[in-house]
C-alpha positions, -999 to +999 in steps of 0.1 A: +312+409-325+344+385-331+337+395-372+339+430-365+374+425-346+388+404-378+374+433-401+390+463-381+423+442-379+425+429-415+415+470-422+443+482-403+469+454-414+458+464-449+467+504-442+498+493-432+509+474-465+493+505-485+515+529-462+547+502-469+538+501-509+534+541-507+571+544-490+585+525-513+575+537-545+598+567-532+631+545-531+653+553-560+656+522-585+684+537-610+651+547-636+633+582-631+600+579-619+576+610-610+570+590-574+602+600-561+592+637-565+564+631-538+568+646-507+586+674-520+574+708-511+581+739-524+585+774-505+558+791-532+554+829-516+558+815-481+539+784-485+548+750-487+528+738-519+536+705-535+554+702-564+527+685-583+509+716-580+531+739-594+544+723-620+539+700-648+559+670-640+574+645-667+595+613-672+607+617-714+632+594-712+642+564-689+666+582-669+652+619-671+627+640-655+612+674-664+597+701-645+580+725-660+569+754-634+537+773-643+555+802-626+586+805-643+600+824-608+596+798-591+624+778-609+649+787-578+627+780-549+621+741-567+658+738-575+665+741-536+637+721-526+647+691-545+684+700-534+671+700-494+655+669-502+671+637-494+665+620-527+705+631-538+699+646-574+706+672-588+684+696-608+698+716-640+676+747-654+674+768-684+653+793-673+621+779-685+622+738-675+640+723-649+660+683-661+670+661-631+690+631-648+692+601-623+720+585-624+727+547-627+733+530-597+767+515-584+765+481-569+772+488-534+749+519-535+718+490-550+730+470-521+727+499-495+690+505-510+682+464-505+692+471-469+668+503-470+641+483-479+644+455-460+648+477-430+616+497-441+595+461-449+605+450-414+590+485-397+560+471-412+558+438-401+566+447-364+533+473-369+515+444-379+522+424-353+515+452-334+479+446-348+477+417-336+492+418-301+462+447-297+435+423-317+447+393-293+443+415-261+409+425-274+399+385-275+414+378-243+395+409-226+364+394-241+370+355-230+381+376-189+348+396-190+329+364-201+315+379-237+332+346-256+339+311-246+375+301-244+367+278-273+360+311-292+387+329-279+412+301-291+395+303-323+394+342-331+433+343-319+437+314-347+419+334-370+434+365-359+473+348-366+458+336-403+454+371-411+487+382-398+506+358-415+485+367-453+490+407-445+532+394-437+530+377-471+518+406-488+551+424-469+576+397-485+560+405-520+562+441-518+600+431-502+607+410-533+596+429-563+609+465-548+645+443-543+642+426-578+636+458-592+667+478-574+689+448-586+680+446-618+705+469-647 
């Protein structure tokens, strides 16, 4: 019973580094990547299709990326979506392929996107520690209703505060490289 509560906890602890990793492969580091093109949707005939499924999608050089609708009329409806979106590029088209060029980053604007991310990293580690405030009132509701000893109880919260503290870790690495990375020129 006590495994099954470590299990679900180190599961859901683990969803929330995933989620963190996911959000910040969309921060802009200064170097094109196709992840910052995720989330975007595209108003395709009245529906909001993802731009990976309209188009081929393609990082040529360092500092470039190419969209290449399959729908050539559908070159103005992906220009304003990645204009609405909050990323702050801005798309050039000749009619057949669309170019975003992203632009090197200032030094304040790296700094601004260290705060981002430390801000985002922090979101996480409060919903971990949500994890285990709910985990640790499970315990306690077991030791109350008689289904563990205290001993156990004690035990499981130590147990419990281990995992916390590796699935935090895991936050502080993610925090590290993604700020290493928006530093580096």
């Amino acid at each position: 019973m006590i495994e099954s509560i470590y299990d679900e906890t180190r599961e859901s602890m683990g969803k929330s580094v995933t989620a963190l990793k996911n959000e910040l492969k969309r921060v802009r580091t200064g170097r094109a990547s196709l992840s910052l093109l995720d989330g975007i949707k595209v108003d395709y005939y009245g529906t909001p299709t993802p731009l990976n499924q309209m188009a081929t999608l393609a990082v040529p050089e360092s500092r470039l990326i190419t969209i290449q609708p399959w729908d050539a009329s559908a070159i103005k409806e992906i220009e304003k979506a990645i204009l609405k979106s909050d990323l702050g590029l801005t798309p050039s088209s000749d009619g057949k392929i669309i170019r975003i060029s992203i632009p090197a980053l200032t030094e304040e604007r790296r700094k601004e996107l260290v705060k981002v991310v430390r801000k985002i990293c922090e979101d996480h580690k409060v919903s971990i520690r949500n994890i285990r405030r709910d985990s640790n009132e499970l315990l306690k509701s077991m030791k109350k209703d008689g289904e563990i000893s205290e001993d156990d109880a004690f035990k499981s919260q130590d147990e419990v505060q281990k995992i916390t503290d590796e699935q935090i870790k895991l936050v502080d690495e993610c925090f590290g490289e993604k700020e290493k990375e928006i530093l580096e020129f």
